[in-house]
C-alpha positions in Angstrom: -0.8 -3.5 -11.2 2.6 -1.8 -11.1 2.0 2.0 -11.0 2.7 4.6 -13.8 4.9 7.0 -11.9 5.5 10.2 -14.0 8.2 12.5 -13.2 7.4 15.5 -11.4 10.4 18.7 -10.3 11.0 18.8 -7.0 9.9 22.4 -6.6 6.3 21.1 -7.9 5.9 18.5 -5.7 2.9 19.1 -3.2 4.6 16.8 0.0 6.3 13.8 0.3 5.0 10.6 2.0 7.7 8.6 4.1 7.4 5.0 4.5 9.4 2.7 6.7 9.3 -0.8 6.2 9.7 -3.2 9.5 8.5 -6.3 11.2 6.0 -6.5 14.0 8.9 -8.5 15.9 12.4 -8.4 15.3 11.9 -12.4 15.6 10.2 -14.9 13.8 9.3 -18.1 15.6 9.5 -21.2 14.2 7.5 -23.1 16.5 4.5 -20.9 16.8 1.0 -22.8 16.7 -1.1 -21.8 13.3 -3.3 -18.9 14.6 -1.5 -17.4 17.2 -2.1 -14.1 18.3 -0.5 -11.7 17.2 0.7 -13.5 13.9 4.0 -12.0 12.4 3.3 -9.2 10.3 5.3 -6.9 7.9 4.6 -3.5 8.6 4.5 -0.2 7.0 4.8 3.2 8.7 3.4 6.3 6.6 4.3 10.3 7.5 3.6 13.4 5.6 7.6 15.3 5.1 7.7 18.6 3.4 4.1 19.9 3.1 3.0 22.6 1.3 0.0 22.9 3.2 1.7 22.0 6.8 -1.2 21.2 9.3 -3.5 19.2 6.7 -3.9 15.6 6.3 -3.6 13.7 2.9 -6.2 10.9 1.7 -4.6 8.3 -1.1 -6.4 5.9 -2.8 -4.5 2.5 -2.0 -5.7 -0.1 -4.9 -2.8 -1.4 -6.3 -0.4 -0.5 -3.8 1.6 -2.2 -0.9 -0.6 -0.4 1.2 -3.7 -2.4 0.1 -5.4 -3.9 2.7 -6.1 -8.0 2.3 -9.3 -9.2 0.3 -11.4 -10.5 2.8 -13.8 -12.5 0.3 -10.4 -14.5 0.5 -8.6 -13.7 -2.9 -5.0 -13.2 -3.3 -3.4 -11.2 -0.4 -1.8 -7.8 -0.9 1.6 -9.5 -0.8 1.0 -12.3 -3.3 1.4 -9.5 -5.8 4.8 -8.9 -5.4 4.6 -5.6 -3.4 7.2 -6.8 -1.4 10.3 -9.8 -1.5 11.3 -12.2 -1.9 12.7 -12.6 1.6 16.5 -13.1 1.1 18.5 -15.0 2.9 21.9 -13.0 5.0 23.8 -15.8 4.6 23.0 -18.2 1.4 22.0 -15.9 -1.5 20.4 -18.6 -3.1 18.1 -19.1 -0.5 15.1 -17.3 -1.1 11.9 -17.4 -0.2 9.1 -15.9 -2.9 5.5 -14.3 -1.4 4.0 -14.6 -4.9 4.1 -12.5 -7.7 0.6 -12.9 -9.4 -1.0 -10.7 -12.1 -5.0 -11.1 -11.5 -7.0 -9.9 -14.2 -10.7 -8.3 -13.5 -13.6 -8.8 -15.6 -15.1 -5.8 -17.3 -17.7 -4.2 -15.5 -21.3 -4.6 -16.5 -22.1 -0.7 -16.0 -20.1 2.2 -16.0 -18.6 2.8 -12.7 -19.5 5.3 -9.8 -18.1 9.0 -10.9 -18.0 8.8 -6.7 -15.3 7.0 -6.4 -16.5 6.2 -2.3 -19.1 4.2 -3.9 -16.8 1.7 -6.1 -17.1 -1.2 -3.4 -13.3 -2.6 -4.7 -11.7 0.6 -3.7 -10.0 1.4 -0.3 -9.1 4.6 1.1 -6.3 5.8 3.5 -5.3 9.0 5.5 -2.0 9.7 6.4 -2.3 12.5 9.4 -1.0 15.9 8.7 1.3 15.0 12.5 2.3 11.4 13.5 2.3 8.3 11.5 -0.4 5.8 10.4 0.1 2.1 9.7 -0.4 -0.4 7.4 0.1 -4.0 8.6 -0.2 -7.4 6.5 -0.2 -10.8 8.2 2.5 -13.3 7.6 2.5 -16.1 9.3 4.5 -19.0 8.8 1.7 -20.8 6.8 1.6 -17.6 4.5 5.3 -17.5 4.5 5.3 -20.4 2.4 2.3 -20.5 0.4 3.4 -19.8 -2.9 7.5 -21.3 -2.3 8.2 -24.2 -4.7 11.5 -24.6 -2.9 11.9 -24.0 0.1 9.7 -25.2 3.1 10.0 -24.5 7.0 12.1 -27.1 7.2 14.7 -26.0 5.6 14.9 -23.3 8.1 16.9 -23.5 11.6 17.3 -21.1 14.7 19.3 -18.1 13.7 18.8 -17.6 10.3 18.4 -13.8 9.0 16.0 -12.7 6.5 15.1 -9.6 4.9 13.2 -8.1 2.0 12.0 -4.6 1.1 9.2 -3.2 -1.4 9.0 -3.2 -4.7 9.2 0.5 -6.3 6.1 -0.2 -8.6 3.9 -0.7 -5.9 4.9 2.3 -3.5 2.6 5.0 -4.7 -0.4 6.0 -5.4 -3.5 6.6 -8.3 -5.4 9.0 -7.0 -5.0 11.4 -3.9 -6.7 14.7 -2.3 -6.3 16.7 0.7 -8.2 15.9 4.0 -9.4 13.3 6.6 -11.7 10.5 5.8 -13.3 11.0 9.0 -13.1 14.8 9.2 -13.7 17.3 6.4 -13.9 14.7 3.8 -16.8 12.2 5.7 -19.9 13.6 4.3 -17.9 14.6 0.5 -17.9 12.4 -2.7 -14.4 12.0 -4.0 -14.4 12.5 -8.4 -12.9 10.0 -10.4 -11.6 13.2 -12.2 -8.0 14.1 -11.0 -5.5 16.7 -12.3 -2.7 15.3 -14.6 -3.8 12.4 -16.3 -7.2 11.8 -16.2 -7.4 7.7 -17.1 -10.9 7.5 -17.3 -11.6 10.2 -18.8 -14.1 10.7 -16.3 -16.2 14.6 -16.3 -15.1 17.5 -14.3 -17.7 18.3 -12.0 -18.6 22.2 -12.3 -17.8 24.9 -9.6 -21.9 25.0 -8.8 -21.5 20.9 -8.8 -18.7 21.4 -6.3 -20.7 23.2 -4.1 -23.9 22.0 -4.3 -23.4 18.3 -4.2 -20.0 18.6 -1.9 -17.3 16.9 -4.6 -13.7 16.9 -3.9 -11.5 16.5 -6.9 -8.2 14.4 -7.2 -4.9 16.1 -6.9 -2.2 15.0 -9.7 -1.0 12.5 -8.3 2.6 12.8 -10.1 2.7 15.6 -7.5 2.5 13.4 -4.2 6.1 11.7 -3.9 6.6 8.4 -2.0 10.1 7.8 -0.4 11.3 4.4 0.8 13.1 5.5 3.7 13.8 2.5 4.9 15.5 0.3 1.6 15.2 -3.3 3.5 14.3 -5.0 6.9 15.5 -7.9 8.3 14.2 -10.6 10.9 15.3 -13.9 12.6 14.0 -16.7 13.2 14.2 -18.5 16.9 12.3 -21.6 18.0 
């Protein structure tokens, strides 16, 4: 799902995430056994810049994003949907080597979904601290390297060959967002599908005595919560 990303001025902007893009290793290793621990992973550095309430944390939702963390009932990884790549080659440009670009499609739910959004089971949650940086790390082993490649296979590859890649602008974002810590003020709070800006589902406002009583946090607009790359591509090499 490549985000809808609506323009919002500067001066309305409520903080801006920074996200670095790197490796777990500057190296890649050619001859490294299926399985090994730690596997090569791309990784993803978040930080809060330019706050305009300096000293709070910031929860995003992170469906449909690069910061998705992997399906574990085995589905399609977070990389297989083109959140970031290909991985270019430094020195053949037409060397490339694709991650997967795929488009699932979910049935229609039986039921009208949770208005607490904590309760959709499909949905993941992140916090990015108010100081410091949290991370977001996908596995990508040589076996995953190549899993959806028509072209290119390992052995095509040699000691010394350069590679990088960087993320796709449609998937660095976010749908929903609010202010607080998963673990801290927001732990015992339900989260409203409602958000400011456009409301997609249409879902209810709760009410002020709703909002008290029964602890509901609405969404912030999320048109207001800018992401910067910060980083525009990494790079890796690959030894024995």
């Amino acid at each position: 799902m490549v985000l809808l990303k609506l323009k919002c001025p500067p001066e309305r902007r409520k903080a801006v995430v920074a996200v670095s893009l790197s490796t777990s290793s500057p190296t890649c290793s050619l001859g490294a056994a299926e399985g090994s621990n730690p596997p090569f992973q791309v990784v993803l550095a978040l930080r809060l810049e330019n706050s305009s309430q300096p000293g709070r944390p910031v929860t995003i939702c992170t469906q449909g994003t690069v910061f998705a963390p992997a399906d574990e009932g085995g589905g399609l990884d977070t990389l297989a949907l083109g959140t970031v790549g290909p991985l270019f080659s430094n020195s053949d440009a037409q060397k490339k080597i694709s991650l997967g670009h795929f488009k699932p499609h979910h049935a229609r739910a039986e039921r009208p979904p949770s208005a607490d959004l904590k309760e959709r089971d499909w949905l993941n949650f992140l916090t990015i601290p108010a100081d410091g940086v949290v991370q977001v790390r996908h596995d990508l082993p040589l076996s995953r390297m190549f899993r959806y490649e028509d072209s290119l296979t390992k052995d095509d590859l040699k000691a010394g060959d350069t590679y990088h890649f960087g993320i796709n602008s449609g998937y660095l974002g976010t749908t929903w967002w609010c202010w607080g810590d998963l673990e801290g003020d927001l732990k015992d709070k339900k989260l409203s599908a409602w958000q400011e800006g456009i409301n997609f589902e249409k879902a209810e406002k709760p009410t002020p005595e709703q909002i008290e009583k029964e602890g509901w946090v609405l969404g912030a607009n999320p048109a207001e919560l800018a992401f910067e790359d910060k980083t525009g591509s990494a790079q890796f090499r690959f030894v024995d």
